[in-house]
C-alpha positions as CSV (number, residue, x, y, z in Angstrom):
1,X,-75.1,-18.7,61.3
2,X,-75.1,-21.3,64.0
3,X,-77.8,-21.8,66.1
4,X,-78.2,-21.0,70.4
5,X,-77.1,-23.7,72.6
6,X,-79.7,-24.4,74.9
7,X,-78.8,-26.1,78.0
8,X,-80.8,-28.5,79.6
9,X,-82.4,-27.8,83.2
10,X,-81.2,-29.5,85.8
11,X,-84.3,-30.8,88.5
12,X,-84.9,-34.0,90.5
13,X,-86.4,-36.5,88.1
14,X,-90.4,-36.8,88.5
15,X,-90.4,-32.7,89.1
16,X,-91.2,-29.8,87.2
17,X,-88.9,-26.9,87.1
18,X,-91.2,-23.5,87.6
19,X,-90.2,-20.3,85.8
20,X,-91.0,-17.3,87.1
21,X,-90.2,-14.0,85.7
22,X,-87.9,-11.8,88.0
23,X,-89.7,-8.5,89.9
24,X,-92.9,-10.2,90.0
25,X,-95.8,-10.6,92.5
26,X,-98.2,-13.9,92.6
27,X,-100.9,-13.0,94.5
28,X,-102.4,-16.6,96.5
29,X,-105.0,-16.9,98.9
30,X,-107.0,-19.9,100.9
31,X,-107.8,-22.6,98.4
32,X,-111.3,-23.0,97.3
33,X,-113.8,-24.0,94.8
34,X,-115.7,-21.3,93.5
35,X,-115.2,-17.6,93.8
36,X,-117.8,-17.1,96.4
37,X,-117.4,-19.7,98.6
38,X,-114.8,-17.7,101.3
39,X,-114.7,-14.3,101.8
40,X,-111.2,-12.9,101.4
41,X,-109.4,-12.7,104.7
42,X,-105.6,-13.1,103.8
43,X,-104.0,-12.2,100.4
44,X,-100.6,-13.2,100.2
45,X,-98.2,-11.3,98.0
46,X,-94.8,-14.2,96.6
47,X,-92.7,-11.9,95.6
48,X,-89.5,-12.4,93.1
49,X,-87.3,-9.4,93.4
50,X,-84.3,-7.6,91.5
51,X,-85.0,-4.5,92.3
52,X,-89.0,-3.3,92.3
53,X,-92.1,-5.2,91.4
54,X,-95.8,-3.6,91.3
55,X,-99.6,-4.7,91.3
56,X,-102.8,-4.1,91.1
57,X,-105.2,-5.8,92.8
58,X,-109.0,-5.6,91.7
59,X,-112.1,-6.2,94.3
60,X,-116.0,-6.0,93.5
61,X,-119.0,-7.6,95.4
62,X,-118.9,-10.7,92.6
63,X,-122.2,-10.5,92.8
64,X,-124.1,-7.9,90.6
65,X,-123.3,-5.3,88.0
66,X,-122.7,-2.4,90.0
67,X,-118.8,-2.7,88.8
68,X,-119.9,-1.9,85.2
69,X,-123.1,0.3,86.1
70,X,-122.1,2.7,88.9
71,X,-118.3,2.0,88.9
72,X,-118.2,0.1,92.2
73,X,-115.1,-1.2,92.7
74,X,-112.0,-1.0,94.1
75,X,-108.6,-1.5,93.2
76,X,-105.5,-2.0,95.4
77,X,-102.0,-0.8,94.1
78,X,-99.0,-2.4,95.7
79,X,-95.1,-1.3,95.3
80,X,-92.8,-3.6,96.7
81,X,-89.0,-2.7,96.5
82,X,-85.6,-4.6,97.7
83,X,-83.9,-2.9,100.3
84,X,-79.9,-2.3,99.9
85,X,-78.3,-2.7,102.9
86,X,-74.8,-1.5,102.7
87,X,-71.8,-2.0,105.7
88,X,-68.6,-0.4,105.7
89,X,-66.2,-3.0,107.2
């Protein structure tokens, strides 16, 4: 039994190589330093395709326990597919 051969990553010295698993979505927004600070205004969805990646996103008013009391919340489901595009030549 031998063991695998890993290779080794090639990257510009003084970098860091980031791995991200494929149909994925990282959700980013505007940076801040607490939770409360900004109110939400753009989400943006990176997305890392094959063929189709989902998620959920999960909003409450960060401010009481209505979430876990009276079940105010809301939650945002987003599909995103890749498109074939096929041309006869």
């Amino acid at each position: 039994m031998s063991a695998p051969i890993v290779e080794k990553d090639k990257h510009p010295e003084g970098t860091m190589p980031l791995y991200i698993k494929e149909n994925s979505i990282i959700p980013t927004r505007e940076v801040q330093q607490k939770t409360d600070e900004k109110p939400l205004t753009n989400l943006i969805l990176d997305t890392y395709l094959d063929e189709k990646a989902n998620y959920s996103f999960y909003e409450d008013d960060n401010n009481t326990l209505d979430y876990k009391e009276s079940g105010e919340f809301n939650i945002t489901n987003f599909t995103v597919a890749k498109k074939v595009i096929s041309r006869e030549l």
